[in-house]
py3Dmol code that shows the C-alpha trace and the ligand (Angstrom):
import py3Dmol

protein = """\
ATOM      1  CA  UNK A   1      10.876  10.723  -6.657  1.00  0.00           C
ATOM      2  CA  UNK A   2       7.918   9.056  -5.026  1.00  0.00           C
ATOM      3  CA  UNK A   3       4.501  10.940  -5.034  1.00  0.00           C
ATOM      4  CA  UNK A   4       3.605  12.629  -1.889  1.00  0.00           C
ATOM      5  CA  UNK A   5      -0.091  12.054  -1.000  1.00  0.00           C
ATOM      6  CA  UNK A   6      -2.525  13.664   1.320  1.00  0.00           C
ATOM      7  CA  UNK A   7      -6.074  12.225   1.248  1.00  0.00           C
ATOM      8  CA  UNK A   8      -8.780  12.638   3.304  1.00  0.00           C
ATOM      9  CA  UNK A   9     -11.617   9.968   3.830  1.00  0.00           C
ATOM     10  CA  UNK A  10     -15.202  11.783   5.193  1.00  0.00           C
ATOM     11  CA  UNK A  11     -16.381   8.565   5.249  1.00  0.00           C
ATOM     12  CA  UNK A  12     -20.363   8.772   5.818  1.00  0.00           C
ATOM     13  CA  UNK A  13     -20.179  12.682   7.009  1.00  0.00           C
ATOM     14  CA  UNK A  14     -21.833  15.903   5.437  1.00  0.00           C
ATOM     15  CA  UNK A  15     -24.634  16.989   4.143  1.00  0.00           C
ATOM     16  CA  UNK A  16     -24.788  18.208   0.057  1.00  0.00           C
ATOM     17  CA  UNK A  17     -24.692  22.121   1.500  1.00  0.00           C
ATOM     18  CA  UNK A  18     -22.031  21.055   3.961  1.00  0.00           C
ATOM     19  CA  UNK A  19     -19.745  19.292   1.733  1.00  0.00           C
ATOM     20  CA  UNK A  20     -20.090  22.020  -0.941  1.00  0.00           C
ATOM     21  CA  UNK A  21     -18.948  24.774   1.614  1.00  0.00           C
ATOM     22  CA  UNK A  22     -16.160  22.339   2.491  1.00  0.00           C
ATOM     23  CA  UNK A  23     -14.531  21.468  -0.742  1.00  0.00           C
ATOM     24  CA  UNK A  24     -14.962  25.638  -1.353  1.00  0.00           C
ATOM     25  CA  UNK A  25     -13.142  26.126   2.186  1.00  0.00           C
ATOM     26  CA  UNK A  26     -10.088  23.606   1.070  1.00  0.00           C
ATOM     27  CA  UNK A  27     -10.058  24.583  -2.217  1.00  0.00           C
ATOM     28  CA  UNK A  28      -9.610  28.422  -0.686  1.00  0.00           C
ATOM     29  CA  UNK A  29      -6.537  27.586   1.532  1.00  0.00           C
ATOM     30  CA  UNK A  30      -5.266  25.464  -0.533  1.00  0.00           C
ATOM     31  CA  UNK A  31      -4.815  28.546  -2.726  1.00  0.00           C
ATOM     32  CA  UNK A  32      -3.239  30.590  -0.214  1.00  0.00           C
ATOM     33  CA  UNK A  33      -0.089  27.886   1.076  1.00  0.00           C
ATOM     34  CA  UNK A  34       0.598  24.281  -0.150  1.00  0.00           C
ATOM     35  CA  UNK A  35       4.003  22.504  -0.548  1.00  0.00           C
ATOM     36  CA  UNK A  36       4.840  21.669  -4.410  1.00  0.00           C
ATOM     37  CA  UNK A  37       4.407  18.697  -5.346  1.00  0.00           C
ATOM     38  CA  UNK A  38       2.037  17.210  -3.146  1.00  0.00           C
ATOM     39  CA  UNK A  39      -1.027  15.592  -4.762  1.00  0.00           C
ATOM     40  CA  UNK A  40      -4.318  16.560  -2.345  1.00  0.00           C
ATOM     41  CA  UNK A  41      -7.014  13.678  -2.873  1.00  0.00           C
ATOM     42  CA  UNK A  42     -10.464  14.618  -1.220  1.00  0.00           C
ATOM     43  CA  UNK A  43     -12.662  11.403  -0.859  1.00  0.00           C
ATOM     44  CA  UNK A  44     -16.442  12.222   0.161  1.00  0.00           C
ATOM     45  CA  UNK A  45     -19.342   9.955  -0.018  1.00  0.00           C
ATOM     46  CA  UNK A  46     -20.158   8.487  -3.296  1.00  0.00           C
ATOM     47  CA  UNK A  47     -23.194  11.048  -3.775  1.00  0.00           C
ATOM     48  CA  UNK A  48     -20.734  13.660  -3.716  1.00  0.00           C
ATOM     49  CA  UNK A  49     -17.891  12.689  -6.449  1.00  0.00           C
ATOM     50  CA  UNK A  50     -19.302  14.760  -9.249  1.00  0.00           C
ATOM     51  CA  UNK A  51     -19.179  18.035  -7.612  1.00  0.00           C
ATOM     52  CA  UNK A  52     -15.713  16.930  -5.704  1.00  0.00           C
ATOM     53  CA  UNK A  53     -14.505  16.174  -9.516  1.00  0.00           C
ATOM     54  CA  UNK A  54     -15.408  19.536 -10.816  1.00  0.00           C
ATOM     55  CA  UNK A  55     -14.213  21.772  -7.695  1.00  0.00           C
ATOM     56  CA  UNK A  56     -11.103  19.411  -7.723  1.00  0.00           C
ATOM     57  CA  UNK A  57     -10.511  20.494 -11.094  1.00  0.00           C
ATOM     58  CA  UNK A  58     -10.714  23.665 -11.433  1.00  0.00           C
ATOM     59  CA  UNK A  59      -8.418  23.885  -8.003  1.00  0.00           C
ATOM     60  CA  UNK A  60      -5.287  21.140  -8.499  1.00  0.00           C
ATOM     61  CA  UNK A  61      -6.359  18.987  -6.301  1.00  0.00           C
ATOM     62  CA  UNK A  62      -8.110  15.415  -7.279  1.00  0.00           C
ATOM     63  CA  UNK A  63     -11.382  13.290  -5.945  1.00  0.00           C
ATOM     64  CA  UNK A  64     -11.618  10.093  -4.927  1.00  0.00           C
ATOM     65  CA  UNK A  65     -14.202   7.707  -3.484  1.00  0.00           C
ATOM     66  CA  UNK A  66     -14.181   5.258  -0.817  1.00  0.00           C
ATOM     67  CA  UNK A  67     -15.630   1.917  -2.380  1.00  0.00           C
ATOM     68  CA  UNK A  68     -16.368   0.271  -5.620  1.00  0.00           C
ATOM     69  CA  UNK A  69     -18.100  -2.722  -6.292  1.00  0.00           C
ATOM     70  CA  UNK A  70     -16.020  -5.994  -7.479  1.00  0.00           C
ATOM     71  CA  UNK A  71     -18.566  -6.277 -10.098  1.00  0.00           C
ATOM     72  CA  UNK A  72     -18.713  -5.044 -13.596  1.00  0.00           C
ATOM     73  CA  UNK A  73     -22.230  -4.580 -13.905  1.00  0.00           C
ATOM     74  CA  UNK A  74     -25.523  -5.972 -13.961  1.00  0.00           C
ATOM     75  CA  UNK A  75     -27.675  -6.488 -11.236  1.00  0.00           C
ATOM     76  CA  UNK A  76     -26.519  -5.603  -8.366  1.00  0.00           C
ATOM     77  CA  UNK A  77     -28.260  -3.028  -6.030  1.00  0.00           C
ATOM     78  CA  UNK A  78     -26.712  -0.013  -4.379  1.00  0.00           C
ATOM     79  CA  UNK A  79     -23.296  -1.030  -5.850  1.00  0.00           C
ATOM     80  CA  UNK A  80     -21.447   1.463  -7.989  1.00  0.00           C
ATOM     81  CA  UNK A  81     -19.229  -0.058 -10.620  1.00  0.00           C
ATOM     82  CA  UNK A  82     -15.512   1.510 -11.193  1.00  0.00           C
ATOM     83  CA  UNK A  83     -16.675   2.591 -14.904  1.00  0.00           C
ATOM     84  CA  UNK A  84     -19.378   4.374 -13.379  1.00  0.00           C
ATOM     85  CA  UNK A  85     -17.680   6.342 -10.299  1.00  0.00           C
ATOM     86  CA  UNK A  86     -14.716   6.781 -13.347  1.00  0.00           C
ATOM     87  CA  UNK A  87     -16.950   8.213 -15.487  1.00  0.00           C
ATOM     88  CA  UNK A  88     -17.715  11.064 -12.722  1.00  0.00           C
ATOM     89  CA  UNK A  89     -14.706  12.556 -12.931  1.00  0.00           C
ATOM     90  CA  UNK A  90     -12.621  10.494  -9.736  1.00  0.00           C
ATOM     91  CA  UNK A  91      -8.950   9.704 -10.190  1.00  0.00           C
ATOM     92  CA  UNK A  92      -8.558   7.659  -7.020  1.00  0.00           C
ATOM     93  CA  UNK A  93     -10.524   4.791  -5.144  1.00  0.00           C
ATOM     94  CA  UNK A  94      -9.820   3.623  -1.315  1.00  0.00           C
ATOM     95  CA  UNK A  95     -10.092   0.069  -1.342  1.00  0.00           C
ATOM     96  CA  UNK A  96      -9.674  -2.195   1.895  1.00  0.00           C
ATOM     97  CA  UNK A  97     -10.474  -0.094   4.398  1.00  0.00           C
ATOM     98  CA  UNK A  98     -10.984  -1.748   8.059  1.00  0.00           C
ATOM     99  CA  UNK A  99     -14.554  -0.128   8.018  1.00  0.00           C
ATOM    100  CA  UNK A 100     -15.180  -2.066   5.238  1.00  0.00           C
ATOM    101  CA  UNK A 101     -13.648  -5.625   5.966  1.00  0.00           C
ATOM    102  CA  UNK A 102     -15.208  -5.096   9.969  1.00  0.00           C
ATOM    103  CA  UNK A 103     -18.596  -3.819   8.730  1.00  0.00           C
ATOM    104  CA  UNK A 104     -19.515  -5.098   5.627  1.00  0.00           C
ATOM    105  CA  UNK A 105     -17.317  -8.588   5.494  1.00  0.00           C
ATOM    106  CA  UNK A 106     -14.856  -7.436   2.430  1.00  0.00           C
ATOM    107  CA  UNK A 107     -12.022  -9.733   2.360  1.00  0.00           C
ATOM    108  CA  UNK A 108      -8.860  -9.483   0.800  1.00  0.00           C
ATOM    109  CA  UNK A 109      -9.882 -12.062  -2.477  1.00  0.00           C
ATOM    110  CA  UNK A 110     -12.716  -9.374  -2.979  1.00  0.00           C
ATOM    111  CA  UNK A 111     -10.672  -6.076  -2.675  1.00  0.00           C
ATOM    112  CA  UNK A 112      -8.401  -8.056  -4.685  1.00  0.00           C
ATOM    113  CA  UNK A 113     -10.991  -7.431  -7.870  1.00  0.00           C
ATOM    114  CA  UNK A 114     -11.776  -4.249  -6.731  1.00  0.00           C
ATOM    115  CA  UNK A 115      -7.765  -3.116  -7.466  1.00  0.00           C
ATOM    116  CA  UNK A 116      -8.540  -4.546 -10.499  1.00  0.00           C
ATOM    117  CA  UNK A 117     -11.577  -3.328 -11.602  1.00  0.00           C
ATOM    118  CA  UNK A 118      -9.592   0.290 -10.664  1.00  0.00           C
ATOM    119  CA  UNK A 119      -6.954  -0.388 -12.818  1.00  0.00           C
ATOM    120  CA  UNK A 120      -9.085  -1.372 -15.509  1.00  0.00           C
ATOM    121  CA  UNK A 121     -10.830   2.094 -15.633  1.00  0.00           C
ATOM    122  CA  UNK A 122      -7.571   4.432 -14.915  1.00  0.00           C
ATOM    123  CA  UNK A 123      -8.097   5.309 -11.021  1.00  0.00           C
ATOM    124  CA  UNK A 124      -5.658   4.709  -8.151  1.00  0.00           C
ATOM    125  CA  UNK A 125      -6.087   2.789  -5.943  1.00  0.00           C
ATOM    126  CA  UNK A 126      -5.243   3.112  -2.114  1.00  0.00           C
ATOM    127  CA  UNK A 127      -5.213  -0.313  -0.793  1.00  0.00           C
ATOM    128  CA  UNK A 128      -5.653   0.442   3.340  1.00  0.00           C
ATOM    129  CA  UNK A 129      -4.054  -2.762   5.267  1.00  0.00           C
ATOM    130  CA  UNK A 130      -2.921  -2.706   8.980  1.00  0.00           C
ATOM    131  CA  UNK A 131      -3.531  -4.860  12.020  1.00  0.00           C
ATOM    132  CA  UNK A 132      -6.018  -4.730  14.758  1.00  0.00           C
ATOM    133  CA  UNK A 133      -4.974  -4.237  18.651  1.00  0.00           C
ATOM    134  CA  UNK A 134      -4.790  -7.600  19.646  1.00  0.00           C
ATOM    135  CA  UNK A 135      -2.640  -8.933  16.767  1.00  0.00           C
ATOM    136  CA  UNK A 136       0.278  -6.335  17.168  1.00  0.00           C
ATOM    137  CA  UNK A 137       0.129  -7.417  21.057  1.00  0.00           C
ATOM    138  CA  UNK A 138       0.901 -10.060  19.954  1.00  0.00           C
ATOM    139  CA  UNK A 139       3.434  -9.503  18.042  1.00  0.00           C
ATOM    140  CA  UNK A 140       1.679 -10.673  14.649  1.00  0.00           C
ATOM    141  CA  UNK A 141       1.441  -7.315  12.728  1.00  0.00           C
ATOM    142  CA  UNK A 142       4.170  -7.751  10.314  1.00  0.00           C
ATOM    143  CA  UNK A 143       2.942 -11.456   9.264  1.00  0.00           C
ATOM    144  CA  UNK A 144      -1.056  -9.709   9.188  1.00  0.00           C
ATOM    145  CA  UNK A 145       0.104  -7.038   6.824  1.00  0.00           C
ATOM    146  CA  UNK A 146       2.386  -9.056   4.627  1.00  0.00           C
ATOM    147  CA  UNK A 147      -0.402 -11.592   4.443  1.00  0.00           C
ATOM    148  CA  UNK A 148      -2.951  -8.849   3.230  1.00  0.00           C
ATOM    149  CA  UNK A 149      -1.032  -7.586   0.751  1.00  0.00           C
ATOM    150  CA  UNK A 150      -0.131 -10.854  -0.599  1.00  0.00           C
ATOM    151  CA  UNK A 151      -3.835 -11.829  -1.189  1.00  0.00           C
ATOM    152  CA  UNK A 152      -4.502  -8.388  -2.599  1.00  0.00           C
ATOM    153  CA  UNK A 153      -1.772  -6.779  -4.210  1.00  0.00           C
ATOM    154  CA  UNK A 154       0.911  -9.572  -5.518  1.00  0.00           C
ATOM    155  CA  UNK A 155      -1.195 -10.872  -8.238  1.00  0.00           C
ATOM    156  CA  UNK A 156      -0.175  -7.466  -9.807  1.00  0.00           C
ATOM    157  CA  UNK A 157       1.858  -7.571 -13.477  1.00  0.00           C
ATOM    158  CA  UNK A 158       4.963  -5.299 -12.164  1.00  0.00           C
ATOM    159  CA  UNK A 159       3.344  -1.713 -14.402  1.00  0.00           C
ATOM    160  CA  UNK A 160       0.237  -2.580 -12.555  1.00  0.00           C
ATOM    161  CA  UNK A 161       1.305  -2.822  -9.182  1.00  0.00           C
ATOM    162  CA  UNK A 162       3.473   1.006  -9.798  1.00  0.00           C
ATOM    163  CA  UNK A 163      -0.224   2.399 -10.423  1.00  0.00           C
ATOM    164  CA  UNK A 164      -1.002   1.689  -6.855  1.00  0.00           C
ATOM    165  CA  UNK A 165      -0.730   3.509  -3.761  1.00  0.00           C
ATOM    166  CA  UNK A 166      -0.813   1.680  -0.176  1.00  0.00           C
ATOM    167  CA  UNK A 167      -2.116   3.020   3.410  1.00  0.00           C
ATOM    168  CA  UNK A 168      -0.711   1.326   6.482  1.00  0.00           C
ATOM    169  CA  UNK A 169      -3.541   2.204   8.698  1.00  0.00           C
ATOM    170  CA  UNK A 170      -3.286   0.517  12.031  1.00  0.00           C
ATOM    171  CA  UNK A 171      -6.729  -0.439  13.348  1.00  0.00           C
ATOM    172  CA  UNK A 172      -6.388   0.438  16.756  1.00  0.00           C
ATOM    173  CA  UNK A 173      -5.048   4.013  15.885  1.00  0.00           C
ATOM    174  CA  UNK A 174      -8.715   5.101  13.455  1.00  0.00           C
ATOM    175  CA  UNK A 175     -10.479   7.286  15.184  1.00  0.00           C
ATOM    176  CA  UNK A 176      -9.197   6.704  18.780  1.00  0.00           C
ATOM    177  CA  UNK A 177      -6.845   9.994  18.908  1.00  0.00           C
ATOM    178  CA  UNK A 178      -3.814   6.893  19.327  1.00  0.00           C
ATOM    179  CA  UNK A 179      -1.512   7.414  16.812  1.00  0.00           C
ATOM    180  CA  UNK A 180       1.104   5.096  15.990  1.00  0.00           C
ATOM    181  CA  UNK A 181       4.559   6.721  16.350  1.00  0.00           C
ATOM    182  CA  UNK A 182       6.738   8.249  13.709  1.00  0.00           C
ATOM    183  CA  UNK A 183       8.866   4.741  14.769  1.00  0.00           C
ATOM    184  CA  UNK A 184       5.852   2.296  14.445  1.00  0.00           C
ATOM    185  CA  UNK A 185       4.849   3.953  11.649  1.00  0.00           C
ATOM    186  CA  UNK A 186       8.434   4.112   9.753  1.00  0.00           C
ATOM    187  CA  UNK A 187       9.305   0.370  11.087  1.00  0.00           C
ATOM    188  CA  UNK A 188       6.327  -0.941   9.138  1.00  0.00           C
ATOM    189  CA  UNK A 189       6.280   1.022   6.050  1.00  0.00           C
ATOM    190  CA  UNK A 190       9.702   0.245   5.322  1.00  0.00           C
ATOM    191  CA  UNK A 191       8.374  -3.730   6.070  1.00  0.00           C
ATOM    192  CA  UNK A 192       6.107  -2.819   3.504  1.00  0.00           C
ATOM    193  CA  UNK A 193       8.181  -1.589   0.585  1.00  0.00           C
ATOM    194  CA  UNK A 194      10.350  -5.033   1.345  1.00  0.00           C
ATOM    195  CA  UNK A 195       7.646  -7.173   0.517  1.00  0.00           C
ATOM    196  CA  UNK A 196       7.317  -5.199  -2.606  1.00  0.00           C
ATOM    197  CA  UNK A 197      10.445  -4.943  -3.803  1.00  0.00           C
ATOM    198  CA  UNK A 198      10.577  -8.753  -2.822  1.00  0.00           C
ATOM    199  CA  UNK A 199       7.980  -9.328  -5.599  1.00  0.00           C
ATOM    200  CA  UNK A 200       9.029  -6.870  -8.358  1.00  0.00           C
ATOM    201  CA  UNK A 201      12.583  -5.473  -7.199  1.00  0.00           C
ATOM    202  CA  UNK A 202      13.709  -2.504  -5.587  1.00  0.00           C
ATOM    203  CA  UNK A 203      13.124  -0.140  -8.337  1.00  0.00           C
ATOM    204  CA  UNK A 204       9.421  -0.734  -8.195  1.00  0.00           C
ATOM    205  CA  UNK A 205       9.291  -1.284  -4.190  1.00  0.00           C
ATOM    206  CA  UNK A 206      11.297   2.616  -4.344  1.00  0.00           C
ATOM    207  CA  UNK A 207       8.169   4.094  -6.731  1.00  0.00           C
ATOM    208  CA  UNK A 208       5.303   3.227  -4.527  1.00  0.00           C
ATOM    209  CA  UNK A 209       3.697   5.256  -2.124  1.00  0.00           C
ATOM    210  CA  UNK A 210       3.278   4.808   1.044  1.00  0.00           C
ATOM    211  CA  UNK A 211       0.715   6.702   3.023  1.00  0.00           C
ATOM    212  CA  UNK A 212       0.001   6.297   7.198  1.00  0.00           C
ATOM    213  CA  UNK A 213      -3.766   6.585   8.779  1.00  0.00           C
ATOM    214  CA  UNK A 214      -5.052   6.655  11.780  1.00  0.00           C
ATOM    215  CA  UNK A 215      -5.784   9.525  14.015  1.00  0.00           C
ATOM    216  CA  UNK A 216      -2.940  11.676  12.159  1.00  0.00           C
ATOM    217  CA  UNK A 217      -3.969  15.353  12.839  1.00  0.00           C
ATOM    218  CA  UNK A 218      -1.551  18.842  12.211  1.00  0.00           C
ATOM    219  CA  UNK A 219      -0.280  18.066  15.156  1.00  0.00           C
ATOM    220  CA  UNK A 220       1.746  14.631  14.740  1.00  0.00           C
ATOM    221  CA  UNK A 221       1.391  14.900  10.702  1.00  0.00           C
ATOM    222  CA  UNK A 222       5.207  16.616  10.388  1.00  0.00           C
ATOM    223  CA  UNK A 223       6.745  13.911  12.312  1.00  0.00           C
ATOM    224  CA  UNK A 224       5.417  11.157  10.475  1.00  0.00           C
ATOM    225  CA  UNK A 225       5.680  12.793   7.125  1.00  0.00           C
ATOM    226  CA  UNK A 226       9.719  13.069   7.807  1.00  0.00           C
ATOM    227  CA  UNK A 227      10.021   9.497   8.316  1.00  0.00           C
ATOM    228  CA  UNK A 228      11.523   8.168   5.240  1.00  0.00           C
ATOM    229  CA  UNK A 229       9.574   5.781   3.933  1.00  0.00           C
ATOM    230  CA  UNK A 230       6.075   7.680   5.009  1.00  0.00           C
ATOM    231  CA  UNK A 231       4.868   9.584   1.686  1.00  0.00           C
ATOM    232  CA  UNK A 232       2.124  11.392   3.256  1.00  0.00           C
ATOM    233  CA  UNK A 233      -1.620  10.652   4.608  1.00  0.00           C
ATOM    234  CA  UNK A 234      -4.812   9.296   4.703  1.00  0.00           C
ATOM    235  CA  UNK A 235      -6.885  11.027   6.619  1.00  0.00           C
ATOM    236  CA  UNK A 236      -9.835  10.529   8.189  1.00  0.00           C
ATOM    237  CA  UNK A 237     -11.908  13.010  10.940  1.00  0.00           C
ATOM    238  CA  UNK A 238      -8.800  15.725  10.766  1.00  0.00           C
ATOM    239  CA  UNK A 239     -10.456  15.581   7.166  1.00  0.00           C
ATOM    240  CA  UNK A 240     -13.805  17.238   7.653  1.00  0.00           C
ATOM    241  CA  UNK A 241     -12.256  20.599   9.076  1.00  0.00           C
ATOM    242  CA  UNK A 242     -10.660  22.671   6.023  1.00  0.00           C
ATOM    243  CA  UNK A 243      -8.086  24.300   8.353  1.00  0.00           C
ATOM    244  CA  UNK A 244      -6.915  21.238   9.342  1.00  0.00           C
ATOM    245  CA  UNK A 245      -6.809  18.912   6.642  1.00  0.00           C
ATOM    246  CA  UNK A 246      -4.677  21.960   4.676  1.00  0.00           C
ATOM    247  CA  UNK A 247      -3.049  22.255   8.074  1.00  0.00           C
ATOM    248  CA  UNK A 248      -1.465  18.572   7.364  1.00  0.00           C
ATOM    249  CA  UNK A 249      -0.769  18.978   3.507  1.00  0.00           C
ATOM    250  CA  UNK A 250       0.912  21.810   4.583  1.00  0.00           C
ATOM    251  CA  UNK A 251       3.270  19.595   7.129  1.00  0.00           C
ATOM    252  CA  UNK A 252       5.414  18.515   4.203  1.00  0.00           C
ATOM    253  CA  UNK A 253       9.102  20.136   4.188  1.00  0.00           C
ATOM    254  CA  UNK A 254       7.946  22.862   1.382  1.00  0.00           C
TER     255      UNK A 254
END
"""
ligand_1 = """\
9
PGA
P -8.831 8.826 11.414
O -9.250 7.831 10.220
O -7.855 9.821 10.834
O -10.108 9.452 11.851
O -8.195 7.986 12.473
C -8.316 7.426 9.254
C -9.002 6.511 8.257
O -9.884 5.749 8.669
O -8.689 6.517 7.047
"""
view = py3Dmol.view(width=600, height=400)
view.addModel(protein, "pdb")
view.setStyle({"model": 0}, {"cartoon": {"style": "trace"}})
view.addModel(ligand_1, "xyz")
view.setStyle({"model": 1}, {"stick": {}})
view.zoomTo()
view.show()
């Protein structure tokens, strides 16, 4: 069976004291209630991973951060290289995620190397892709996403490409309380596993995960979690309140 997958992205939230008492308050109600098998990824900012790692670990649940650099090494600063954010402990890396192709210009031949540079070193990626407002208006969404995951993901050898997990995160639903629907959501993850098991056959298109972002909150997560080819979340302000990111782990069919 596919992995289920709730993650949450604090993006560029919390302070040291605030995060600790976080990551204490999830790992505490995470004790209390959580559906088997369902891997919990916590993503904070980069300053953070060491402590997430440790908590993480000694509470079944993983860390994972939100960037890497494309590079190896070297000269390059305020970058953090995969060995190095590896070497703290973190199992999982977001990769593509509209922040950072709007705000800081990443395009899909650089994410691209990032997967890669996460492969190299053991973590999982989550490669985000998803269309902006105007481009599902007009009807272009499907040909958007398949066109991102071509550049980024299809240059995969078929073991590589099973060590990867992908977010469809419509742009216009992140952080605007608009969610896409459990039919949105299902018609284009199921798009999604086609183009994969286009490339590498249905065996490997069946293994991958699929998660949904984008304003998903305890309220819509049990909808879109029973959609069939929706394999949990990534989460992003729901994320940075302990009862209600375990509120959505806990939205899985136990
Ligand atoms: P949101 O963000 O849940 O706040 O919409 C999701 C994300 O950006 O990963």
């Amino acid at each position: 069976m596919r992995k289920r997958i709730v993650a949450g992205n604090w993006k560029m939230n919390k302070t040291f004291i605030e995060a600790e008492s976080l990551l204490f308050d999830i790992a505490d109600l995470l004790s209390e209630s959580r559906p088997k098998d369902v891997e919990v990824v916590v993503c904070p900012p980069a300053l953070y991973l060491e402590l997430t790692s440790d908590i993480a670990q000694q509470n079944d649940f993983k860390s994972g951060a939100q960037n890497i650099s494309h590079h190896a090494q070297g000269a390059y600063t305020g970058e953090l290289s995969a060995e190095m954010v590896k070497s703290a402990g973190v199992k999982y890396v977001i990769l593509g995620h509209s922040e950072r192709r709007l705000y800081f210009g990443e395009t899909d031949e650089v994410i691209a190397q990032k997967i890669d540079k996460a492969l190299k070193h053991d973590m999982t990626p989550i490669y985000c892709c998803g269309e902006v407002l105007e481009e599902r208006e007009e009807e272009r969404h499907f040909q958007v996403v398949s066109d991102q995951i071509n550049k980024a993901v299809c240059h995969l050898a078929d073991h590589e490409v099973r060590d990867i997990v992908i977010a469809y995160e419509p742009v216009w639903a992140i952080g605007t309380g608009k969610t896409a629907s459990p039919d949105q959501a299902q018609e284009m993850h199921a798009y999604i596993r086609s183009i994969i098991s286009a490339h590498y056959g249905s065996e490997t298109g069946d293994a991958i995960s699929i998660l949904y972002g984008g304003s998903c909150n305890p309220g819509n997560a049990a909808e879109l979690f029973q959609q069939p080819d929706v394999d949990g979340g990534l989460i992003g302000g729901a994320s940075l309140k302990a009862e209600d990111f375990v509120k959505i782990v806990n939205s899985f069919k136990k």
